[in-house]
C-alpha positions in Angstrom: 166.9 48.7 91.0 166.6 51.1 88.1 164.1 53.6 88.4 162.8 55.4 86.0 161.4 58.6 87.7 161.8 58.3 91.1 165.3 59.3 92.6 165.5 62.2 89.9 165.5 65.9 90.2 162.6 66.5 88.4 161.4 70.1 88.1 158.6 71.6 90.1 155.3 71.2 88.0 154.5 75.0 88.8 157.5 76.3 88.4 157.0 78.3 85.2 154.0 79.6 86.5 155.3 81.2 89.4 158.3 82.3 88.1 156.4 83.9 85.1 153.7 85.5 87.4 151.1 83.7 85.3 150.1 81.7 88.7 146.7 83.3 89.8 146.2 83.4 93.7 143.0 83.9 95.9 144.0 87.4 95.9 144.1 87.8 91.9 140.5 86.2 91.7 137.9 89.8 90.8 134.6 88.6 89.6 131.6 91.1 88.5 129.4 92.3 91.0 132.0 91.6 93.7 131.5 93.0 97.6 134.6 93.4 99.6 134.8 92.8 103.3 136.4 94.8 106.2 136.0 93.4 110.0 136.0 95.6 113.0 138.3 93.7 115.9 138.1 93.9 119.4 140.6 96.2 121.1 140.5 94.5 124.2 141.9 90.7 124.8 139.5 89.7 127.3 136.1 92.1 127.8 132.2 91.4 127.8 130.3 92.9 124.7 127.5 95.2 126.4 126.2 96.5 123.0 126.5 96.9 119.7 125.0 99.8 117.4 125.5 99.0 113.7 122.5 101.5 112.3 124.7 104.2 111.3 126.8 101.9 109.2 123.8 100.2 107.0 123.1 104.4 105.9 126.0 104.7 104.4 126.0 104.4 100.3 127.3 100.7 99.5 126.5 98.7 102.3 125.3 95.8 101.4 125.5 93.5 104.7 126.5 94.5 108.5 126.8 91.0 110.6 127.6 90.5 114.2 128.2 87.4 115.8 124.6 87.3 117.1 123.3 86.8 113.4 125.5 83.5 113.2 125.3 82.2 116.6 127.8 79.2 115.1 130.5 77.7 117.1 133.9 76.3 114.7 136.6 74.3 115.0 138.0 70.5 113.4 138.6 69.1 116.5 136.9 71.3 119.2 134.6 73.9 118.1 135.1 76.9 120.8 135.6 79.7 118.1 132.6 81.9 117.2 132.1 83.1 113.1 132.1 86.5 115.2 132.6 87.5 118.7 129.9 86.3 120.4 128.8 87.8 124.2 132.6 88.2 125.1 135.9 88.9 123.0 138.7 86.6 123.9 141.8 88.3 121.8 143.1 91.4 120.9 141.6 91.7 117.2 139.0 89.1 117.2 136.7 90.3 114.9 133.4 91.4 116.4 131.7 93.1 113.3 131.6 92.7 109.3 130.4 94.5 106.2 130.4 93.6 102.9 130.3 96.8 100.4 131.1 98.0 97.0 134.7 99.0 97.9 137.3 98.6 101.1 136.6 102.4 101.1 133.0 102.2 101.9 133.7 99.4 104.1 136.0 100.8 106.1 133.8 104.2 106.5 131.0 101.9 107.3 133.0 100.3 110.6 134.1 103.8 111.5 130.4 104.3 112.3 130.1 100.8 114.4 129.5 102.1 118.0 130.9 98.8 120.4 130.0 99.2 124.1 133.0 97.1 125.8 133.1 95.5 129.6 137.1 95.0 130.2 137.9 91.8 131.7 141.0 91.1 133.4 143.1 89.4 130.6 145.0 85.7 131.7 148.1 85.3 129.9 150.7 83.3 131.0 149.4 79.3 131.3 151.2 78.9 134.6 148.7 81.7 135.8 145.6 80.3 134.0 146.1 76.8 135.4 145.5 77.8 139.1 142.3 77.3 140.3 141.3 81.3 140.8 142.3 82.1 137.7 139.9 84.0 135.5 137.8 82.1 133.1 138.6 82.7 129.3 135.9 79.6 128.4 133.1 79.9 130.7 131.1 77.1 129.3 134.2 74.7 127.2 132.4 71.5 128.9 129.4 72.2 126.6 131.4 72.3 123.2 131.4 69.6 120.7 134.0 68.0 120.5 136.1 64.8 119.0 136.0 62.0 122.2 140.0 62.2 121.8 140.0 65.4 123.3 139.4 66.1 127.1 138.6 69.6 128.7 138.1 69.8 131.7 134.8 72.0 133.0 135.2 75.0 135.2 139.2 75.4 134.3 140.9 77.1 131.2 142.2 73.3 130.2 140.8 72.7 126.7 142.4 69.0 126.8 144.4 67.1 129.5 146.2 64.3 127.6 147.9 61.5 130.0 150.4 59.2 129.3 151.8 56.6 131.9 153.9 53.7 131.2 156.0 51.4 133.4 156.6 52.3 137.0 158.1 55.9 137.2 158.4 56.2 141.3 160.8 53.0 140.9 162.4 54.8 138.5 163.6 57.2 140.7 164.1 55.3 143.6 166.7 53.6 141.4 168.3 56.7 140.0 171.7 57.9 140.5 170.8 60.6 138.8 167.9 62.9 138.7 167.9 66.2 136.8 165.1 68.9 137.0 165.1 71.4 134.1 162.0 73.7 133.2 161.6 75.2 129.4 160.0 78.5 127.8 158.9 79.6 124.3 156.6 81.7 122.8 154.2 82.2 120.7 154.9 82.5 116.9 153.7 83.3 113.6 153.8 81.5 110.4 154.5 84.3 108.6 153.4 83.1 105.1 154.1 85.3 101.7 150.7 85.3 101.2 148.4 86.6 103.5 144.9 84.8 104.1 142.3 85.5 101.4 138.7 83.9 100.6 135.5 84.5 98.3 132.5 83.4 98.8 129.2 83.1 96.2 125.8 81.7 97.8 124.2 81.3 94.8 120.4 82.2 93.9 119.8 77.9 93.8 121.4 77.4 97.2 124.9 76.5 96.1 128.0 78.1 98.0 131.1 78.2 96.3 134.6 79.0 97.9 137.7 80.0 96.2 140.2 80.3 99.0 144.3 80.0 99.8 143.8 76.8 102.4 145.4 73.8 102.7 142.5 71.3 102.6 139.6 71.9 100.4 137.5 69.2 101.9 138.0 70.1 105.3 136.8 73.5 104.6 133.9 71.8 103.2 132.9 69.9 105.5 133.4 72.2 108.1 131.9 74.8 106.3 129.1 72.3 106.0 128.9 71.8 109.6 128.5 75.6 110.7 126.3 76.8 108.2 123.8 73.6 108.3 124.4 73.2 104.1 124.5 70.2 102.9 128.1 68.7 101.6 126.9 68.3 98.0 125.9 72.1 98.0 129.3 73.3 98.8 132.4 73.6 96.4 135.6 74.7 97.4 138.2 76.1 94.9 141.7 76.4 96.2 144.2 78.2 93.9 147.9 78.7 93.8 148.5 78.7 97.6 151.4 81.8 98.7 152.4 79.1 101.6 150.5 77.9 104.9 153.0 75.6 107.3 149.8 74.4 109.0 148.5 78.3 109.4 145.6 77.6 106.2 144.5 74.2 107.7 141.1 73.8 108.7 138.9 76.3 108.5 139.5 80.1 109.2 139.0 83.6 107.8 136.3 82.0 105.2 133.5 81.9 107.3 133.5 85.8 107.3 132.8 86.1 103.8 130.4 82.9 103.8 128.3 84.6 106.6 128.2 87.9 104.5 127.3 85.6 101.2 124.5 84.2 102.8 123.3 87.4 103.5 123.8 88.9 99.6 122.7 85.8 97.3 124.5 86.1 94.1 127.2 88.6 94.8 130.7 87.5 95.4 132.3 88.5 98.9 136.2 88.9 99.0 138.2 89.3 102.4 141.8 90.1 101.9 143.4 90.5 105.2 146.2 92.9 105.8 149.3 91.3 107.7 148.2 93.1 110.5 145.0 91.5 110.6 147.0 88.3 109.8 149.4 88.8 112.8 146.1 89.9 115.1 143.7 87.5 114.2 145.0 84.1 112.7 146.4 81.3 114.0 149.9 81.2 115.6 152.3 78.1 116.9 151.3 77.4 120.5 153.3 78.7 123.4 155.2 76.3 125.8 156.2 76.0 129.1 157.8 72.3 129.7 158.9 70.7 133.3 161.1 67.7 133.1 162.4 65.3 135.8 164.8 62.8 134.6 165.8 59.7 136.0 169.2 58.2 134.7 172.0 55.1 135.7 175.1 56.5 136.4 175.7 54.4 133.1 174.2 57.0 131.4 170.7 55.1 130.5 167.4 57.1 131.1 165.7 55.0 133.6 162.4 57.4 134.0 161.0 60.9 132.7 158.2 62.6 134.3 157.1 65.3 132.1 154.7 68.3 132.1 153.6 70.4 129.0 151.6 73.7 129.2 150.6 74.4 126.5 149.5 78.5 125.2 146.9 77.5 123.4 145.3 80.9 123.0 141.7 82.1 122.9 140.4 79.2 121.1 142.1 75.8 121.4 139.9 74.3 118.2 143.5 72.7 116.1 145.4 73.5 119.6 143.6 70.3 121.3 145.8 68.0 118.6 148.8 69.5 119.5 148.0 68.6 123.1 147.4 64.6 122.1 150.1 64.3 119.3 153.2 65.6 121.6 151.9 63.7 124.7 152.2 60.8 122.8 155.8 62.0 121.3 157.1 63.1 124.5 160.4 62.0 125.3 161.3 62.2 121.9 163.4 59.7 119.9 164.8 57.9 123.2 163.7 54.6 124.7 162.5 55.3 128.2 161.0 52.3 129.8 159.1 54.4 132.6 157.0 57.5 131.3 154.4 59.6 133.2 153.0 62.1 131.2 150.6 65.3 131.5 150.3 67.3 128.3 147.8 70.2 129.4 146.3 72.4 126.5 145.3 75.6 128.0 143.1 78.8 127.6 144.4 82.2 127.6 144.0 85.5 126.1 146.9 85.4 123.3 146.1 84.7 119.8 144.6 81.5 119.0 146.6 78.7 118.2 146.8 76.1 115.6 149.0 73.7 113.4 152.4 75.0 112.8 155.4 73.4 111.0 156.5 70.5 113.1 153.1 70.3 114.8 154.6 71.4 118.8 157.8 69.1 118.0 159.4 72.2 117.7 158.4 73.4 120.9 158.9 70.3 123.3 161.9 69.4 121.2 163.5 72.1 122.4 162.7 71.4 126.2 163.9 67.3 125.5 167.2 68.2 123.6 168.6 70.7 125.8 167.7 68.5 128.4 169.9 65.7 127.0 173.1 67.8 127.1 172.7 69.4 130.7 172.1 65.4 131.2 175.0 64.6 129.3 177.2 67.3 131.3 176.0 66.4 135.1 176.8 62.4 133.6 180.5 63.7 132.4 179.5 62.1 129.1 179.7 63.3 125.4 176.3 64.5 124.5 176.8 62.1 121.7 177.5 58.9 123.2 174.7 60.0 126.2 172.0 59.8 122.9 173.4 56.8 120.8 172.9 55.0 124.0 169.5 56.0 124.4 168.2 56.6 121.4 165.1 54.4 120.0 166.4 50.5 117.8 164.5 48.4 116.2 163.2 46.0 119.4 162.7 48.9 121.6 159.2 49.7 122.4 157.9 53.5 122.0 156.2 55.1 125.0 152.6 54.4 124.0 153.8 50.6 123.6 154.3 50.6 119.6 157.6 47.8 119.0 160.2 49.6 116.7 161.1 47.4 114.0 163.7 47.3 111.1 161.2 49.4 108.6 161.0 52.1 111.1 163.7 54.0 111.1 167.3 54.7 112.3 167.9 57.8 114.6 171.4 56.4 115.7 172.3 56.7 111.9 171.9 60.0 111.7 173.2 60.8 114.8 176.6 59.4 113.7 176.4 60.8 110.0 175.5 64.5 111.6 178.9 63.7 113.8 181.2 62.6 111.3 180.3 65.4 108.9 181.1 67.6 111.4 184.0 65.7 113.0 181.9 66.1 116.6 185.0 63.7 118.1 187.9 65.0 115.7 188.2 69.0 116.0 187.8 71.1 119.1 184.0 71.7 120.2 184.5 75.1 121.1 187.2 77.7 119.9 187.8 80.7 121.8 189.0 83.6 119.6 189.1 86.3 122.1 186.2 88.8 121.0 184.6 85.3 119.5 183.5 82.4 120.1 182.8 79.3 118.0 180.8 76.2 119.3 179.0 73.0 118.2 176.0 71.6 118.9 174.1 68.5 118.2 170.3 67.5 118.6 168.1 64.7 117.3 164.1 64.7 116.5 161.9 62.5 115.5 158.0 63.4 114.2 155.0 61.2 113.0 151.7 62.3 111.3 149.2 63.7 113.3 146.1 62.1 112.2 142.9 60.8 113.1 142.7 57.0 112.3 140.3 57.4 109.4 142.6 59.7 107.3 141.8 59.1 103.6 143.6 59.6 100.5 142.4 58.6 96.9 143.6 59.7 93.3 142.5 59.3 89.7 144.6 58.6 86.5 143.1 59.8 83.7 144.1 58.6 80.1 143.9 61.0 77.2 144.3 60.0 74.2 147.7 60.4 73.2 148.0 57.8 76.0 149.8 60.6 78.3 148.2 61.2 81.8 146.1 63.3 84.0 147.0 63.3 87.3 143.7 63.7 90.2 144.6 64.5 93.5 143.9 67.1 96.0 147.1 67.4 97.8 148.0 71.3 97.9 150.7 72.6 97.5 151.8 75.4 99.8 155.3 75.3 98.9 156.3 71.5 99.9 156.3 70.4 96.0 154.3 67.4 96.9 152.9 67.0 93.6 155.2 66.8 91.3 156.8 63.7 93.4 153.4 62.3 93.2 153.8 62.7 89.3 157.2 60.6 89.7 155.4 57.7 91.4 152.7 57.9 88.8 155.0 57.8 85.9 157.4 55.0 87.4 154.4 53.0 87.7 153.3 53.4 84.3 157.0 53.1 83.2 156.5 56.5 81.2 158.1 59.8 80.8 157.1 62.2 83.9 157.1 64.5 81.3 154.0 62.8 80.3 151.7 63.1 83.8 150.2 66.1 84.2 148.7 67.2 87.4 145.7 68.9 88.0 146.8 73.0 89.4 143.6 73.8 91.2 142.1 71.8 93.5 138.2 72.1 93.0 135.7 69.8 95.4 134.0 69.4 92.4 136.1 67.5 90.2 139.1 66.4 92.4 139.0 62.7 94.2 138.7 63.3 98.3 141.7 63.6 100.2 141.3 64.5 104.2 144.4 67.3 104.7 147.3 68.4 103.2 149.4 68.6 106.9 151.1 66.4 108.7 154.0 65.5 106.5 151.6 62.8 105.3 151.1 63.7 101.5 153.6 61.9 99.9 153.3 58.8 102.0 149.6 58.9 101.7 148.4 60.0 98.4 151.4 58.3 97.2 150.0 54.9 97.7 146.6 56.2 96.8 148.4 57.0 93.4 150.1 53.9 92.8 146.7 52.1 93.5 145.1 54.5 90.8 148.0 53.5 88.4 147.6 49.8 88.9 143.9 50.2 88.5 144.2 51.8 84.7 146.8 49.1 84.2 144.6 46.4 85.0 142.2 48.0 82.9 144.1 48.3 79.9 145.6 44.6 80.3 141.7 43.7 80.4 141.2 45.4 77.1 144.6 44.4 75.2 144.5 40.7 76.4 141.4 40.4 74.3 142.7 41.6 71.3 145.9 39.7 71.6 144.6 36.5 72.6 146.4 36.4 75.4 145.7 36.1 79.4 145.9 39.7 81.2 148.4 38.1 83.1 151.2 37.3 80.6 150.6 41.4 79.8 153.2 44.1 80.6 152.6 47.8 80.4 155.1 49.8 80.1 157.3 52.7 77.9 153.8 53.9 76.0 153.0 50.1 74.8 150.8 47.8 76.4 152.7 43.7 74.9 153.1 40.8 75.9 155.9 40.0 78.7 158.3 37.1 77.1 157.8 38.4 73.8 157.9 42.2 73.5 157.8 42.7 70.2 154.4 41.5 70.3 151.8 44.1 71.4 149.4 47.6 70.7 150.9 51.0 71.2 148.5 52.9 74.2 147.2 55.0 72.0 145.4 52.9 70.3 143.7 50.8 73.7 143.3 53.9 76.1 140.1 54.9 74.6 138.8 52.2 74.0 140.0 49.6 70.9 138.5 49.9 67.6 139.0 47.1 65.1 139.1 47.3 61.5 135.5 46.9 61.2 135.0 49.7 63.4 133.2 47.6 66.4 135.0 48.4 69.4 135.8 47.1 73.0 136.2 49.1 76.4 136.7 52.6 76.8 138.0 55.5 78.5 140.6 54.4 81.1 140.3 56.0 84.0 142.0 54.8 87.0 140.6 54.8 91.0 143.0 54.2 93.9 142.4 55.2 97.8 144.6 54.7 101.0 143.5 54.6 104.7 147.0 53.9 106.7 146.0 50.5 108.7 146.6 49.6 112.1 145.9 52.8 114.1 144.0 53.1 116.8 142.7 55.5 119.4 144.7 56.3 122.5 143.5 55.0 126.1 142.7 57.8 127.7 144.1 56.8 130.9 147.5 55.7 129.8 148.0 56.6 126.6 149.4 53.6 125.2 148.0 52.7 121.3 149.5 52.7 117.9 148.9 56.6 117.0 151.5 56.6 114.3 151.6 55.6 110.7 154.8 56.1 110.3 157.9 57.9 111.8 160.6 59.8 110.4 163.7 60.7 112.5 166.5 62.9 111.9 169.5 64.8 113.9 171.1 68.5 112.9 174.5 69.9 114.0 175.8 73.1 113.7 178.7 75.5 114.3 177.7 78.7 115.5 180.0 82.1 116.6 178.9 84.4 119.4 180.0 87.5 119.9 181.1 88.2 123.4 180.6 91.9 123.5 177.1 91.6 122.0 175.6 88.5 122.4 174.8 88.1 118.8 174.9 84.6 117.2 176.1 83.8 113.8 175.0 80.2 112.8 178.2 79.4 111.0 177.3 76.1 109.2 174.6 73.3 109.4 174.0 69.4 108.6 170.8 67.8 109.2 170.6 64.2 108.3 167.2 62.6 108.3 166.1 58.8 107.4 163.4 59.3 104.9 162.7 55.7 103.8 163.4 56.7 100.0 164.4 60.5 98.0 162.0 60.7 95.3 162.6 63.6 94.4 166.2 65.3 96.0 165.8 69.3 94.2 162.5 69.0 96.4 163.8 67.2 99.6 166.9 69.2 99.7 164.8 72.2 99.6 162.5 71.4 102.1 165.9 70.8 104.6 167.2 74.4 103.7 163.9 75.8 104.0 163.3 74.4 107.1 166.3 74.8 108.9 166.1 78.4 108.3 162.6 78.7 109.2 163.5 77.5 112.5 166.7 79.1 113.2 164.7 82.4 112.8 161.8 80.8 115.2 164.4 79.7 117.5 166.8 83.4 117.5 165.0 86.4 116.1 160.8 85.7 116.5 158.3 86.2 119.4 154.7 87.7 119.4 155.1 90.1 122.9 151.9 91.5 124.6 151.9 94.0 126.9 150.3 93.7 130.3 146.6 94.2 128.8 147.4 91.3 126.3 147.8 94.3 123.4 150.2 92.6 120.0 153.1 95.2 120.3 154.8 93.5 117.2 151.6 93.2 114.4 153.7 93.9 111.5 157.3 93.4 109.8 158.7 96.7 111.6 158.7 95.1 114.1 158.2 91.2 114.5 161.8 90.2 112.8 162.5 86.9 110.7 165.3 85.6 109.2 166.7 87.3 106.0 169.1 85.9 103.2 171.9 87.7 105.2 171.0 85.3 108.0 171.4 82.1 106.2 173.8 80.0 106.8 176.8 79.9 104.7 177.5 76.1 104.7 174.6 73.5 104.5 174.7 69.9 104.2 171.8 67.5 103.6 172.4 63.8 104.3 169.7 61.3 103.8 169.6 58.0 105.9 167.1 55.5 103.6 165.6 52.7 105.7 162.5 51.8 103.5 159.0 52.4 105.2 157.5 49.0 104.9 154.3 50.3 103.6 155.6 53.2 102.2 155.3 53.9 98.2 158.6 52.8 97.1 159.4 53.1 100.9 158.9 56.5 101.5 158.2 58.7 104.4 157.5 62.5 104.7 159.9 65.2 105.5 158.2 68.8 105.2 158.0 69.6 108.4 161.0 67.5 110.1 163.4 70.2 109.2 162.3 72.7 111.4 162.5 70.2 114.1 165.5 70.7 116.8 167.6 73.1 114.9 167.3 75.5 117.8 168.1 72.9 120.2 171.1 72.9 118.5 172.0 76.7 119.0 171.3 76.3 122.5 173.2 73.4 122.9 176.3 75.2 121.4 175.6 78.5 123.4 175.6 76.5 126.2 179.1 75.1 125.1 180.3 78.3 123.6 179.4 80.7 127.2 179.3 77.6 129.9 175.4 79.7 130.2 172.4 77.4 129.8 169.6 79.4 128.4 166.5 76.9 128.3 163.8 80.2 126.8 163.9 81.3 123.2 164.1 82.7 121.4 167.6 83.3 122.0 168.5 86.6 120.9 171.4 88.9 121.4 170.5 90.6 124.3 169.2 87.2 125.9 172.6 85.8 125.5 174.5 88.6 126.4 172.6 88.9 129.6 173.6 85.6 130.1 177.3 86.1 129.9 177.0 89.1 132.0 175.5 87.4 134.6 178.4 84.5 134.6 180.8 87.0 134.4 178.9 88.3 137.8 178.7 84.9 139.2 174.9 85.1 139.3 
């Protein structure tokens, strides 16, 4: 088929903007009369608030509101709302912010908090999950039984477990008893941060009629409504929320967050503008990082190599508040064993309290995390079995007519993990060249590791889009998908224009995504936008063509049905030469008398994926997915023997995306991505010290990966088994990349040093403590 858009490189719809500097960010927003906010944090991680003496702060000159958590006794969160506006009786982080003003300047501000006089109780902080699951363990959530909550979700009262998901399927004690294999392996990593360019930023205006109005960098203008809505008691229609250009998010601007500091402060100031900046070291202290994990598998496998059983437990670090953590909890539980067809599953996936910064949606959604248990799992399977760690996963891996462990049946439109398992082998000749190379000083190794990822969504999860005509017949394009980087947008302009058989030259998208104005969509995460809004576009499309059909067919004389639109004309199908040019029916047609039929075209379309259902709570089994997209990297990494360092040499990542709509973009997700979680997987770690105090709150000293880190050599191969309902067969891939490209590492480490390190991140002196300790025979 010949497209006309889609398949093409087309560029970035904000490109010029950013690369000109004319794109305006939360940050670049001043408007008159404008109050700015500072926050005083707890210095403790876990301690009882005894008292707190704001009077000397409201004396000094420019104060215009002190709030403490006592003023809005409010509880947040999407799914389980545990997190205060402010600290409220206890603090349960380092940082948490316990106090607010809102004055002429950050000067005056900050002089105000100076004054703040917080009388503290120290509690004894709980920071490791393994710790906070035993039944003495200190309390971080006294009262989580009482919190509202989604009926997903299940805490459970008097422990630190925000949500206990269960999955069992098949008989997993038979399993075993049949094994002639069984292989025990337990898995660590920490807690990260998102690290986006732009740090968090919000204003709020509570207007003199009882409007509020938002302008903030999140990722989901109607959530933060709603939510917004929900805490504050305003009604929806009151509340607009303005998002700008967006300096990145990866899931850590989802929901709702810093804005209900300078909300509560707006309430209290009618008709001034509040604006909270944070600094990164408020970012690193008192946002949202990826959950910890600690992961204990027990595999049962044939001595044929097939995986008969798998008994899993996941712990996750959800933090001080669990309110996005909770989904986390659900959507790996029901991911578990990832891409592999295991016909016996027992499941716990245990979401759990602690002292550590809260958690919440990050790139890959805990895939990341458990992936990394799973696929280093696989190859210390693989090596017990004596079997290439290739051949051990094409022989397990998930075909259509296999059944998924919550009961789904894989079919032909779902998806081929073996594919790019053998494309990731070939390119890097996995069965023709020497897996490992010893050099003397160096060492170079391969390694291999498959993924697979669907949308974690609630059933409901809406999209909708509007086409607007103008009236040189080019386009307008409505949606409310933000873009945080992932270049969503401009694909959905593709869709649009192959639909409307036009130039995407001629659809223009909509910057700013405004409540207001913009059609509803529920959240730009999830590697859902393209798959959802794209079908809510191409409903929108097919709307304004039906509409324009409707209008042309009655000043042709012909049925709407022998109609084509198409290439800026609207004729008739077996006789094009016959027909109106769009400008002349998009507004409505005049004729020659000047009487004139329709109007305005403006096209509606919406999308709710079908088919998806709740989860039983018992055994887990359901349709939770909309779709799936699967994928495998390899890479060739050196070590260095003396130092332990690890130079990622090269890396392919193949992943079956239904259809490329856009390559630039997708390529650029897969580079991004890989190199957002090689530096997850070797370099990053947020470390406490015994009191549960950051250590590493700012760039000196939490490290990420730099361009002198990237890889020299990356290859992108795309598998495309269409997604049945999938515009033009599409499925997502933002957050896919990120996915197993550790696993990788460590699976080449492992081959590289005969050492299997199953913690990361794995960093120099981690690894070269491992080969010391071979070298020792310990």
């Amino acid at each position: 088929m010949e497209f006309i858009a889609i398949g093409k490189g087309v560029e970035r719809y904000d490109a010029v903007d950013k690369v000109t500097g004319q794109a305006k960010f939360a940050h670049d927003l001043v408007f008159p009369g404008m109050l700015h906010v500072k926050v005083l944090g707890s210095p403790y991680a876990h301690a009882k608030i005894k008292s707190i003496d704001t009077s000397e702060a409201w004396k000094v000159p420019g104060v215009h509101a002190v709030i403490t958590g006592e003023d809005f006794p409010y509880r947040i969160g999407i799914y389980f709302a545990d997190r205060p506006v402010l600290a409220l009786g206890k603090v349960r982080m380092e940082g948490e912010p316990v106090v607010a003003v809102a004055a002429e300047s950050e000067e005056i501000a900050e002089e105000a908090l100076s004054k703040i006089k917080v009388e503290y109780e120290e509690l004894p902080p709980v920071l490791d999950v393994k710790e906070a699951v035993k039944p003495n363990a200190p309390l971080v959530h006294e009262e989580l039984h009482t919190y509202k909550r989604a009926p997903v979700f299940y805490p459970k009262k008097g422990t630190n477990i925000a949500n206990h998901f269960k999955l069992r399927k098949g008989n997993i004690n038979e399993a075993f008893k049949k094994a002639d294999l069984i292989v025990e392996g337990e898995y660590f990593l920490p807690q990260v941060h998102h690290i986006q360019m732009e740090t968090h930023a919000a204003i709020a205006l509570y207007g003199c009629d009882g409007r509020l109005t938002v302008w903030t960098s999140a990722q989901s203008p109607f959530t933060v409504r709603y939510l917004l809505s929900q805490t504050f008691s305003i009604p929806i229609h009151k509340i607009r929320v303005i998002i700008p250009y967006v300096g990145g998010g990866f899931g850590g601007k989802a929901g709702l967050n810093h804005e209900v500091v300078p909300v509560a402060l707006a309430l209290k100031c009618p008709g001034r503008p509040i604006k909270w900046v944070l600094t990164r070291e408020e970012v690193m202290e008192t946002t949202v990082v990826r959950t910890g994990l600690y992961a204990k598998l027990k595999t049962a496998v044939s001595k044929e190599g097939k995986i008969l059983g798998e008994k899993i437990e996941y712990y996750w670090d959800c933090g001080a508040y669990a309110q996005y953590g909770v989904n986390i909890v659900r959507a790996t539980g029901y991911s578990a064993v990832g891409p592999y067809y295991v016909p016996n599953v027992w499941v716990d996936s245990y979401g759990v309290y602690t002292n550590h910064p809260s958690s919440g949606a990050f790139r890959g959604f805990g895939h990341v995390e458990f992936h990394w248990a799973i696929e280093r799992h696989r190859d210390i399977i693989a090596e017990k079995l004596g079997m290439d760690p290739v051949e051990f996963r094409l022989k397990n891996v998930l075909k259509p007519g296999d059944e998924t462990i919550t009961g789904e049946r894989v079919t032909e439109y779902h998806g081929r993990v073996d594919k790019c398992i053998e494309a990731v082998a070939k390119e890097i000749q996995w069965f023709d060249e020497p897996k490992v190379v010893d050099m003397g000083a160096k060492v170079r190794a391969k390694g291999i590791a498959a993924l697979h990822k669907a949308p974690a969504m609630p059933t409901n999860a809406a999209s909708s889009a509007i086409v607007k005509f103008n009236e040189d017949a080019t386009v307008t394009l409505l949606v409310s998908n933000t873009d945080i980087g992932q270049g969503t947008p401009t694909a959905l302009a593709q869709i649009a224009a192959e639909v409307l058989k036009m130039p995407v030259e001629k659809v223009m998208i909509s910057k700013e995504k405004d409540t207001e104005f913009a059609p509803y969509d529920w959240q730009t995460v999830a590697s859902r936008g393209l798959y959802s809004n794209g079908r809510a576009v191409i409903r929108a499309c097919e709307d304004a063509i039906r509409q324009i059909k409707e209008i042309a067919s009655q000043v042709l004389g012909l049925p709407p049905e022998e109609l084509e639109v198409g290439y800026g004309r609207v004729y008739e199908r077996n006789n094009p030469g016959y027909g109106l040019p769009l400008e002349s029916v998009v507004m409505g047609y005049t004729y020659p008398d000047g009487h004139t039929i329709g109007g305005p075209v403006i096209g509606r379309g919406s999308f709710i994926p079908e088919g998806l259902t709740n989860l039983d709570p018992e055994t887990g089994q359901g349709f939770p997915a909309a779709d799936w997209t699967y994928g495998c990297y390899g890479v060739e990494i050196e070590i260095d023997k003396e130092t332990g360092e690890i130079r990622v040499l090269r890396v392919v990542g193949a992943f079956d995306i239904g259809k490329v709509v856009n390559p630039r973009l997708a390529v650029g997700q897969v580079y991004g991505g890989a190199v957002q979680g090689l530096s997850a997987g070797m370099v990053e770690a947020l470390v406490h010290d015994e009191s549960g105090r950051l250590l590493n709150k700012s760039f000196v000293d939490y490290k990420i990966f730099t361009a002198s880190d990237i890889p020299d050599d990356m290859k992108v191969i795309f598998i495309e088994t269409p997604q049945k309902d999938g515009p033009f067969g599409v499925r997502g891939v933002a957050e896919h990349p990120m996915i197993s490209i550790a696993s990788a590492v460590g699976n080449a480490v492992k081959l590289a040093t005969g050492v299997d390190i199953c913690n990361m991140p794995l960093t120099p002196e981690r690894v070269w403590k491992a080969i010391n300790r071979k070298k020792e025979g310990r």
